[in-house]
PQR file with spaces between the fields and no chain letter, atoms N, CA, C, O and H, PARSE charges and radii, in Angstrom:
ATOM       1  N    UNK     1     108.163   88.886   96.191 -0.4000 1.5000
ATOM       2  CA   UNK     1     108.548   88.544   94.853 -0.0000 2.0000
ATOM       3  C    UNK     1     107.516   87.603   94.237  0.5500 1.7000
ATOM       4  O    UNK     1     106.975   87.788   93.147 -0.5500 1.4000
ATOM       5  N    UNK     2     107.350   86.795   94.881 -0.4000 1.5000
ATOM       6  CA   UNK     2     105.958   85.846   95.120 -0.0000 2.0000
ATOM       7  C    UNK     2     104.721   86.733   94.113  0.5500 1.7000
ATOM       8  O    UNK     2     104.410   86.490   92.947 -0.5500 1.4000
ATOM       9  H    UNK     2     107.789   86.645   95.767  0.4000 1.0000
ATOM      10  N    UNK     3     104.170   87.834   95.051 -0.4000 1.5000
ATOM      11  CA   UNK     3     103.120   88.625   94.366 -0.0000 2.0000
ATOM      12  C    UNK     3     103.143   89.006   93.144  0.5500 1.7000
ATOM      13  O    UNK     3     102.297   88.809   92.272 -0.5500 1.4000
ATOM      14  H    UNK     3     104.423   88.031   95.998  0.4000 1.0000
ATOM      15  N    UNK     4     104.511   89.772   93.064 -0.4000 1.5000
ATOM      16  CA   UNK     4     104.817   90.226   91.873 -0.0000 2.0000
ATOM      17  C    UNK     4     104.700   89.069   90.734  0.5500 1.7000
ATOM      18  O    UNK     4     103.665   89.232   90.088 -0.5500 1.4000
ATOM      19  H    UNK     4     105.199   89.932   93.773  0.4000 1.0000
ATOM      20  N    UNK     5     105.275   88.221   90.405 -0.4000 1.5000
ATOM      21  CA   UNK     5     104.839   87.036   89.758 -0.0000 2.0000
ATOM      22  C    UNK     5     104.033   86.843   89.391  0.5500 1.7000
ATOM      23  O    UNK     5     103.756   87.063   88.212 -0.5500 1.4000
ATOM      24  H    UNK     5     106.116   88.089   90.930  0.4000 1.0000
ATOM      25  N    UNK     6     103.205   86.297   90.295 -0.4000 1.5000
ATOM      26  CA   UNK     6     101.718   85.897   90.159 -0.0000 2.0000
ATOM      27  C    UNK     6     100.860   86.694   90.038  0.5500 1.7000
ATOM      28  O    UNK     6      99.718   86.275   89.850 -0.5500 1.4000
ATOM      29  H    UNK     6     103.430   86.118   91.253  0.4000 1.0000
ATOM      30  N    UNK     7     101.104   88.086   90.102 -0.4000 1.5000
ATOM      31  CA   UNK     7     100.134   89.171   89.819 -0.0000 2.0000
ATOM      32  C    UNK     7     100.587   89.725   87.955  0.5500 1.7000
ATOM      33  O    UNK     7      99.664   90.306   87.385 -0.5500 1.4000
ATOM      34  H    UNK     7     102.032   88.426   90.256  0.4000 1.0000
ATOM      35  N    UNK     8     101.934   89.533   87.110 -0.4000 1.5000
ATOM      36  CA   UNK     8     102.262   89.551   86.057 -0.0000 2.0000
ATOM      37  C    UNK     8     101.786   88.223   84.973  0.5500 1.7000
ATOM      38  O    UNK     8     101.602   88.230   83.756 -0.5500 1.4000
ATOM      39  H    UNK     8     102.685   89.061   87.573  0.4000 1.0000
ATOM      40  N    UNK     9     101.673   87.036   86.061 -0.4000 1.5000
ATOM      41  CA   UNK     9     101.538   85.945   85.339 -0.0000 2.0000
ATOM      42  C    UNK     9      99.759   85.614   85.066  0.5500 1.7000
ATOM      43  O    UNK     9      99.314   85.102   84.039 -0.5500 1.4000
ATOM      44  H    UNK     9     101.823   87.030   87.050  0.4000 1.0000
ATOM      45  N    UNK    10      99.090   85.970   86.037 -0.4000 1.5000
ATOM      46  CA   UNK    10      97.592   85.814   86.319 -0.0000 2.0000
ATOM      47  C    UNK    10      97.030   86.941   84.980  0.5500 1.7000
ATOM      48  O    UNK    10      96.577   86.738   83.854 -0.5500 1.4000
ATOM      49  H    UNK    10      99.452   86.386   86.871  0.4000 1.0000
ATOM      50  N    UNK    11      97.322   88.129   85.752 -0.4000 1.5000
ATOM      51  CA   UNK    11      96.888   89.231   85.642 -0.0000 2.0000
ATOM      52  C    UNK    11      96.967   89.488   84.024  0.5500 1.7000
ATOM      53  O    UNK    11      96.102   89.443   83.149 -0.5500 1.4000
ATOM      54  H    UNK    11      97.690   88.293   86.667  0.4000 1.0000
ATOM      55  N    UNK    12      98.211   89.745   84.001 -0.4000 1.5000
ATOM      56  CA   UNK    12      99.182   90.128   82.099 -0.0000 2.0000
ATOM      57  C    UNK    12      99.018   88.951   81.436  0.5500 1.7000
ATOM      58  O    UNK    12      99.170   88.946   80.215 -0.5500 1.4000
ATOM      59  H    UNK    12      98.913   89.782   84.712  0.4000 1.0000
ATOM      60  N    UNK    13      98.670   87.718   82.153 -0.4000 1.5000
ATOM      61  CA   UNK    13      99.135   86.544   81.364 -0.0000 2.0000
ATOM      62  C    UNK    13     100.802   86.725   80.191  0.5500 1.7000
ATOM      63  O    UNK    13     100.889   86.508   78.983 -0.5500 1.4000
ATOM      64  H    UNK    13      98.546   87.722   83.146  0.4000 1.0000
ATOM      65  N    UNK    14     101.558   87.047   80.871 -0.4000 1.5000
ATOM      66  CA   UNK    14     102.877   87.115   80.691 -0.0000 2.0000
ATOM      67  C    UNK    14     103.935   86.467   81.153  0.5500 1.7000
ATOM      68  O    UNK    14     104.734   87.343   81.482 -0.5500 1.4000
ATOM      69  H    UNK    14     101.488   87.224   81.853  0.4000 1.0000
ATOM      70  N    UNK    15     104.514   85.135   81.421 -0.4000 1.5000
ATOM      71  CA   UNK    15     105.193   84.645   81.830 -0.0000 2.0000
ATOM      72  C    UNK    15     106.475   85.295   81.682  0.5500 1.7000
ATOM      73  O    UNK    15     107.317   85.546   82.544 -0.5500 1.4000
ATOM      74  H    UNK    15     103.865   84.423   81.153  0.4000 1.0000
ATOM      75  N    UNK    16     106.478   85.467   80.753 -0.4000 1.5000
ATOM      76  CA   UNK    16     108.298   85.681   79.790 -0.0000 2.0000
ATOM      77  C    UNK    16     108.509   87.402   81.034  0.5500 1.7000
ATOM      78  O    UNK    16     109.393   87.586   81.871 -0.5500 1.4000
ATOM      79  H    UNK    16     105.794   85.262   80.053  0.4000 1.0000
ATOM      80  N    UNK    17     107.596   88.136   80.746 -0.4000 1.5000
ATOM      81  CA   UNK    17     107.561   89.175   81.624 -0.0000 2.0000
ATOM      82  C    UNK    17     107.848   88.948   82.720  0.5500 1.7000
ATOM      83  O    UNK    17     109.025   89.176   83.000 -0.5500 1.4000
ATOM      84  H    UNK    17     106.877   87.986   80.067  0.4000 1.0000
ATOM      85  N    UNK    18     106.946   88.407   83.835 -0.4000 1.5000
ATOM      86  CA   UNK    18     107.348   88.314   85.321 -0.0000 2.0000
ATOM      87  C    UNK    18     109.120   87.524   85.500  0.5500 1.7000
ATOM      88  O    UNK    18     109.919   87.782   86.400 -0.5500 1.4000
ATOM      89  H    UNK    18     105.990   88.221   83.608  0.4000 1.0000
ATOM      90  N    UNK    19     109.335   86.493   84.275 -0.4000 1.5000
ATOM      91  CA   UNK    19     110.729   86.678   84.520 -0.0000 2.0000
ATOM      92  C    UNK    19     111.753   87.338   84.649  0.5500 1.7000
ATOM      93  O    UNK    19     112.609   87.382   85.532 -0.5500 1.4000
ATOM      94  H    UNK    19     108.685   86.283   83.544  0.4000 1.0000
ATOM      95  N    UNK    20     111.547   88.107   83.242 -0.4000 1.5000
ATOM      96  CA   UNK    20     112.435   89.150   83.126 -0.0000 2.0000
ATOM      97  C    UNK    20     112.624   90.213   84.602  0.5500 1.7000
ATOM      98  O    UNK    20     113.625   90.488   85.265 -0.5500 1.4000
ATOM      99  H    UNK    20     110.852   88.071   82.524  0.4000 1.0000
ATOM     100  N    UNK    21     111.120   90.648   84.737 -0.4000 1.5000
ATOM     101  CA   UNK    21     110.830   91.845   86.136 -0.0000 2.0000
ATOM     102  C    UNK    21     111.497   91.263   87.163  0.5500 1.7000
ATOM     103  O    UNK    21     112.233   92.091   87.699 -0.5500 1.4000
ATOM     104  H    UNK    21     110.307   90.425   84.199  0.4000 1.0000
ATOM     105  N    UNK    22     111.563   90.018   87.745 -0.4000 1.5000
ATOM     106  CA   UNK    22     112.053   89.366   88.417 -0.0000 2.0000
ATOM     107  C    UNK    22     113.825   89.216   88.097  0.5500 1.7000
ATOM     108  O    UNK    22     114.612   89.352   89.034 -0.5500 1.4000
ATOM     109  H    UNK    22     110.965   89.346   87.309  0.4000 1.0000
ATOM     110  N    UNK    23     114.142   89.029   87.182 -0.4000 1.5000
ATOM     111  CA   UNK    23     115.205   88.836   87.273 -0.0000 2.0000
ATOM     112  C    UNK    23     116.143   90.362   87.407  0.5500 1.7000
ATOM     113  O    UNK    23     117.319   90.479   87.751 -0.5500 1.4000
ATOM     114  H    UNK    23     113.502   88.918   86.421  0.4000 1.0000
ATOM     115  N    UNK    24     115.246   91.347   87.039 -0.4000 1.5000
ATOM     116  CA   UNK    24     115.698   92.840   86.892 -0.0000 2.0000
ATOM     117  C    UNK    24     115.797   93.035   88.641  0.5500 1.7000
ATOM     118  O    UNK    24     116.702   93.506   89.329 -0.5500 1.4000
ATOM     119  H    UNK    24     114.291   91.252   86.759  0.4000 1.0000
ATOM     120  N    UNK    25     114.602   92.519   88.977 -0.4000 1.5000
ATOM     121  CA   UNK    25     114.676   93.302   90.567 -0.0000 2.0000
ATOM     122  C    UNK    25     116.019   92.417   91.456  0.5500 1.7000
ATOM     123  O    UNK    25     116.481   92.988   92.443 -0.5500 1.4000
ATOM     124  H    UNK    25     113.866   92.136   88.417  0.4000 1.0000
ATOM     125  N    UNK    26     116.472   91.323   91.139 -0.4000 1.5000
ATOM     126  CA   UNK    26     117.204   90.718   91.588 -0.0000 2.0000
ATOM     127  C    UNK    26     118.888   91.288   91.524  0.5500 1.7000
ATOM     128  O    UNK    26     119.722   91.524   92.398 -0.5500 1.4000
ATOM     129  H    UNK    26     116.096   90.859   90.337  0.4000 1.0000
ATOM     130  N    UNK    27     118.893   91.373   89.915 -0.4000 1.5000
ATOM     131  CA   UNK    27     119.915   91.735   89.313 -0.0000 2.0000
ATOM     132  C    UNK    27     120.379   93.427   90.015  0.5500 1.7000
ATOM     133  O    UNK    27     121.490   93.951   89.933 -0.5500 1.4000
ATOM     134  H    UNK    27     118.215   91.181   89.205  0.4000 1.0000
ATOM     135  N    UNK    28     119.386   93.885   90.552 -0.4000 1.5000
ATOM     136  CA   UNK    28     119.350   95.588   91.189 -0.0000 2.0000
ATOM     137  C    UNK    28     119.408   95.076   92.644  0.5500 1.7000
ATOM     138  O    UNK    28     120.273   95.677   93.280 -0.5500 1.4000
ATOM     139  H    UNK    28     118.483   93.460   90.619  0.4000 1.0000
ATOM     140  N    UNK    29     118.814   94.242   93.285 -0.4000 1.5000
ATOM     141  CA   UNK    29     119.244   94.292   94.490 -0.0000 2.0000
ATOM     142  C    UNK    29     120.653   93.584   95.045  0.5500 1.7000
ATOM     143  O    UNK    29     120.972   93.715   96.227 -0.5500 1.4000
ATOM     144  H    UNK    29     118.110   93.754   92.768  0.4000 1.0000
ATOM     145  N    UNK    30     121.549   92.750   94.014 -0.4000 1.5000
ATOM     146  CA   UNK    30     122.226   92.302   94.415 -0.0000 2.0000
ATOM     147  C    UNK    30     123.451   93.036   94.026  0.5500 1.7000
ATOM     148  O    UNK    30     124.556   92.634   94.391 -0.5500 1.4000
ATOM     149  H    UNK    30     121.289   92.644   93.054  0.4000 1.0000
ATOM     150  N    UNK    31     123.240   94.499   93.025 -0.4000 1.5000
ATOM     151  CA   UNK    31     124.034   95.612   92.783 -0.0000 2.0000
ATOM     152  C    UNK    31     124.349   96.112   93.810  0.5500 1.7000
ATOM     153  O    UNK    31     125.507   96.406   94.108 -0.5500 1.4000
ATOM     154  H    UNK    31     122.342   94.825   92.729  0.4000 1.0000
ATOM     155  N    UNK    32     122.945   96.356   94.799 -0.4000 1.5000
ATOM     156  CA   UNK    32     123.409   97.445   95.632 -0.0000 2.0000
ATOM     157  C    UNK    32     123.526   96.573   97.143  0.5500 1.7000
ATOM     158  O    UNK    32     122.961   96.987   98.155 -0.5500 1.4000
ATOM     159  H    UNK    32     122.004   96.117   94.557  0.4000 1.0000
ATOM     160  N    UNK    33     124.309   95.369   97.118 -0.4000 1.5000
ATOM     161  CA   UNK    33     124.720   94.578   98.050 -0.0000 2.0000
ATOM     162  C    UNK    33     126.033   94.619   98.085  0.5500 1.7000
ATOM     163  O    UNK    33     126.608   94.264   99.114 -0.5500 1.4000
ATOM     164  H    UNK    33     124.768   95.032   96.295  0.4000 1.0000
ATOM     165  N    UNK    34     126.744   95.054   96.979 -0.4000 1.5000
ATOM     166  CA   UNK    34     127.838   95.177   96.418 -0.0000 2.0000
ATOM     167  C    UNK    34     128.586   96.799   96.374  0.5500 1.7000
ATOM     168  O    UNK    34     129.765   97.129   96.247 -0.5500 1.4000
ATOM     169  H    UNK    34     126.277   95.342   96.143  0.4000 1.0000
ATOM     170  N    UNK    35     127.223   97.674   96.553 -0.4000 1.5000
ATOM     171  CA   UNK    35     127.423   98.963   96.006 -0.0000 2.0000
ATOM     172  C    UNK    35     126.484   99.837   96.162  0.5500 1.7000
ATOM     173  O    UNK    35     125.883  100.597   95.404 -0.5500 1.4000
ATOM     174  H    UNK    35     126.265   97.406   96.656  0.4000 1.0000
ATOM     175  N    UNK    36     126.447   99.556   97.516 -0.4000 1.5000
ATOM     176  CA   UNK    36     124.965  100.465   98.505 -0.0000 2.0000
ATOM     177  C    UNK    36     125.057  101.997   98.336  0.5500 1.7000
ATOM     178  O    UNK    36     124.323  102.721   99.009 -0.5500 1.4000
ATOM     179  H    UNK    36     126.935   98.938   98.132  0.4000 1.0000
ATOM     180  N    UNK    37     126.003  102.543   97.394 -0.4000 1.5000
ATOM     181  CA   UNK    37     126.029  103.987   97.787 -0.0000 2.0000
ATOM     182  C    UNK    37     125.567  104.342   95.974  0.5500 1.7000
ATOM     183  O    UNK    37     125.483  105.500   95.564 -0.5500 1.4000
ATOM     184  H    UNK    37     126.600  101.955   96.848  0.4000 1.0000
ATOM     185  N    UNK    38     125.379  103.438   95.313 -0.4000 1.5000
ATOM     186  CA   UNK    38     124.571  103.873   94.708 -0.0000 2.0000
ATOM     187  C    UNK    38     123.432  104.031   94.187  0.5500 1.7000
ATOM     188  O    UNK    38     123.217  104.410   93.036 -0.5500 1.4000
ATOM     189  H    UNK    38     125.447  102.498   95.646  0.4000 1.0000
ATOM     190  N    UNK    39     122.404  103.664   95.253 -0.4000 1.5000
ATOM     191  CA   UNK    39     121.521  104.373   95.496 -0.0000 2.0000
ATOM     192  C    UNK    39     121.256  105.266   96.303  0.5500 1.7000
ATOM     193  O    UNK    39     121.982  105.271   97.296 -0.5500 1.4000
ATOM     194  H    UNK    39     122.579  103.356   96.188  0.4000 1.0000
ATOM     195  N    UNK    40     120.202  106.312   96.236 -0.4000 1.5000
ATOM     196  CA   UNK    40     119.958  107.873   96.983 -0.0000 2.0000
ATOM     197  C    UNK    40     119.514  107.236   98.192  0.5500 1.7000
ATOM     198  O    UNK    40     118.679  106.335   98.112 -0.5500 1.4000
ATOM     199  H    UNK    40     119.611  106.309   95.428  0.4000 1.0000
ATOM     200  N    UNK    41     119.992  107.613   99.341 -0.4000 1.5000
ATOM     201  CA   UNK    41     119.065  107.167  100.455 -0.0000 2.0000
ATOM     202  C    UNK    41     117.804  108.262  100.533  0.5500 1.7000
ATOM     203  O    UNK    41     117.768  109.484  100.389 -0.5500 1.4000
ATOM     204  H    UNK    41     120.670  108.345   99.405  0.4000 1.0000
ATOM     205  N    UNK    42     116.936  107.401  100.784 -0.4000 1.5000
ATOM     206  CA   UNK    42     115.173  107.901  101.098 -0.0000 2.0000
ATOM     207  C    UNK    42     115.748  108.642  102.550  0.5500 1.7000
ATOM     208  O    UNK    42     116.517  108.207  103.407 -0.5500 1.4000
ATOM     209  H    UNK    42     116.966  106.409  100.901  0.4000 1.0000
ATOM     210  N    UNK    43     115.058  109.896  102.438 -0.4000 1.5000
ATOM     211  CA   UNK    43     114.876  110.884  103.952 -0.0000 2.0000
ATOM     212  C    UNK    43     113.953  110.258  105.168  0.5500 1.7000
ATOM     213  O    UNK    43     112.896  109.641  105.300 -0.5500 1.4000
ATOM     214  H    UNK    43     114.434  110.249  101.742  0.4000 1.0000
ATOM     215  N    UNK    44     114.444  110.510  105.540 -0.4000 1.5000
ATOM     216  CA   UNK    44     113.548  110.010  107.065 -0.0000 2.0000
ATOM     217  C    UNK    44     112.315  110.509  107.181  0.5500 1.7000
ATOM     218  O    UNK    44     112.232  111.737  107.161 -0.5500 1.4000
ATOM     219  H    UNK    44     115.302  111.011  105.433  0.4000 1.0000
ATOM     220  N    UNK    45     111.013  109.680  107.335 -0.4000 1.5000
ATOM     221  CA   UNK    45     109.633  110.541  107.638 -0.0000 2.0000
ATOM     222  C    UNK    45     109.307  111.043  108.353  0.5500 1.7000
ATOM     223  O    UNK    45     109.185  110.498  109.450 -0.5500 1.4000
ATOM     224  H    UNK    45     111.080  108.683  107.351  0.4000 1.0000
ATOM     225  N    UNK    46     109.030  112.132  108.205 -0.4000 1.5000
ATOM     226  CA   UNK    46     108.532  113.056  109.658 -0.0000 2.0000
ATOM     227  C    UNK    46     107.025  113.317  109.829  0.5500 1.7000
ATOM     228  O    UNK    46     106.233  113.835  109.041 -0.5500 1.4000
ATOM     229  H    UNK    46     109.129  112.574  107.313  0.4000 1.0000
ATOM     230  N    UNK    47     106.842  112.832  111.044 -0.4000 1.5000
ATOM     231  CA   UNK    47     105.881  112.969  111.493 -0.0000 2.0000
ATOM     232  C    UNK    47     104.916  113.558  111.606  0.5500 1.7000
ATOM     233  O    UNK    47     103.818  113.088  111.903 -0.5500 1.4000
ATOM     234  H    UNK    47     107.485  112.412  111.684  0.4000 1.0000
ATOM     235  N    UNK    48     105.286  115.139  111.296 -0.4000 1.5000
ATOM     236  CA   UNK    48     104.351  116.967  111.194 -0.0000 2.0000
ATOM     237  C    UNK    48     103.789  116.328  109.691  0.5500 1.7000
ATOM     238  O    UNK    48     102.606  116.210  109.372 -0.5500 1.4000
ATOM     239  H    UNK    48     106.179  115.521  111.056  0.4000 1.0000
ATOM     240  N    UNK    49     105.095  115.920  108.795 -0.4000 1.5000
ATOM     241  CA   UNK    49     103.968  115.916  107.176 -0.0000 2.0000
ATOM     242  C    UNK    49     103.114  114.636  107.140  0.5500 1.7000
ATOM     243  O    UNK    49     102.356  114.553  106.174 -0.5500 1.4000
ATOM     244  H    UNK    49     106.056  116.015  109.053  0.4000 1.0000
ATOM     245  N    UNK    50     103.103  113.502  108.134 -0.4000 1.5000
ATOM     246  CA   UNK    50     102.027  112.441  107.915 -0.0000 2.0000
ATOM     247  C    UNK    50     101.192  112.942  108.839  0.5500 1.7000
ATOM     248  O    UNK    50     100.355  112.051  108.981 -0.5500 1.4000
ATOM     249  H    UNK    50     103.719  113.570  108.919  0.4000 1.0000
ATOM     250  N    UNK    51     100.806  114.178  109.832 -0.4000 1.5000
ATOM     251  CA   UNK    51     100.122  114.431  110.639 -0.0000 2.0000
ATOM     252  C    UNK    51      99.285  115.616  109.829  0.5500 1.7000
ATOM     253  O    UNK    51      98.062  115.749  109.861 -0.5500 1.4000
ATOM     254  H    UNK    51     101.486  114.902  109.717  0.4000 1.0000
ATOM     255  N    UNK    52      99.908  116.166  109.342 -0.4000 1.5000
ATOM     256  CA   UNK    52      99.526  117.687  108.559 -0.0000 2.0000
ATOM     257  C    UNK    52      98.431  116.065  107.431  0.5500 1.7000
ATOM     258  O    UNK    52      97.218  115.888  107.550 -0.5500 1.4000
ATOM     259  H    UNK    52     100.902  116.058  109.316  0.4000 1.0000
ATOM     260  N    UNK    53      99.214  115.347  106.652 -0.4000 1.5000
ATOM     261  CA   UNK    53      98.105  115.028  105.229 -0.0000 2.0000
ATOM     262  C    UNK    53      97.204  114.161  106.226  0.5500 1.7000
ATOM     263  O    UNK    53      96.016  114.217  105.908 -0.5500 1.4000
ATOM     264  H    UNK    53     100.199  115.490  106.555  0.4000 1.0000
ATOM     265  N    UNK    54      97.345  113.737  106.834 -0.4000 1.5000
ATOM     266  CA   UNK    54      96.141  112.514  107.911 -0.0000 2.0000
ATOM     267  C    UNK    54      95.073  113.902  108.176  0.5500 1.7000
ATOM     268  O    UNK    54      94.028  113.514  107.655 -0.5500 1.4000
ATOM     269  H    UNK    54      98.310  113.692  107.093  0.4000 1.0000
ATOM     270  N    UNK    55      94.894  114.874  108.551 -0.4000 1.5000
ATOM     271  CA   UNK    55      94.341  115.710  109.388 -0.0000 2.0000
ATOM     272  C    UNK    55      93.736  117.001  108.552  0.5500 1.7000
ATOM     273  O    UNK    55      92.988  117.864  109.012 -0.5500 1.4000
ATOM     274  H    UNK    55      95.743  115.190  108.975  0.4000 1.0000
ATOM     275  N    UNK    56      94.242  116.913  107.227 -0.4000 1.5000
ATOM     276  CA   UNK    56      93.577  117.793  106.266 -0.0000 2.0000
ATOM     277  C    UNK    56      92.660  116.654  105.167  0.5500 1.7000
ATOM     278  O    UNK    56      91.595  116.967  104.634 -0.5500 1.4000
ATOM     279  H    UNK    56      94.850  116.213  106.853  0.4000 1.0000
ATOM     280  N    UNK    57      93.235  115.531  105.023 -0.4000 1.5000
ATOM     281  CA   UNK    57      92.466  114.439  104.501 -0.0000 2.0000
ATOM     282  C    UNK    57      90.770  113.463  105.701  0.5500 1.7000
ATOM     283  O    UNK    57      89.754  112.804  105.480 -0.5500 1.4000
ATOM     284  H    UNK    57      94.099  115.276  105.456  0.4000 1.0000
ATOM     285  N    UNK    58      91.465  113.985  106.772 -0.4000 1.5000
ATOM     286  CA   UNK    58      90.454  113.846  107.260 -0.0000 2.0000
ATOM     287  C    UNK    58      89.242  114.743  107.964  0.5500 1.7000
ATOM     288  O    UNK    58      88.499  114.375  108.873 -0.5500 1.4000
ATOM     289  H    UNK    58      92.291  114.520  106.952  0.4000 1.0000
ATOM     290  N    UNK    59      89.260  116.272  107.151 -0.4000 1.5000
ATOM     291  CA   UNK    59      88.519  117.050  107.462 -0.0000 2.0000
ATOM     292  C    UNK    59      87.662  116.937  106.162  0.5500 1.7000
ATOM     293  O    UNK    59      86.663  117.642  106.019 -0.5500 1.4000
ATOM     294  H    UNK    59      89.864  116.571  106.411  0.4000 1.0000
């Protein structure tokens, strides 16, 4: 959260921004502390498709 900040505040020179972003990501993670099923759960990675793009990216 740290980064994010200081990479909106440096970077954008936006203070008012990195608050807001910050307070959005907060305000969403403490939704789904409350209400984990609404978000999609991410699929599990499989191994063949990080082996298949590692191995055609590295030809």
């Amino acid at each position: 959260m740290d980064d994010i900040w200081d990479y909106i505040v440096a970077e954008l020179q936006n203070p008012v921004a990195a608050g807001k972003v910050i307070d959005r990501i907060m305000e969403t993670v403490d939704a789904l502390e409350s209400f984990p099923s609404q978000a999609p759960p991410f699929p599990p990675p499989t191994r063949t498709g990080i082996s298949a793009t590692w191995s055609a990216a590295a030809t």
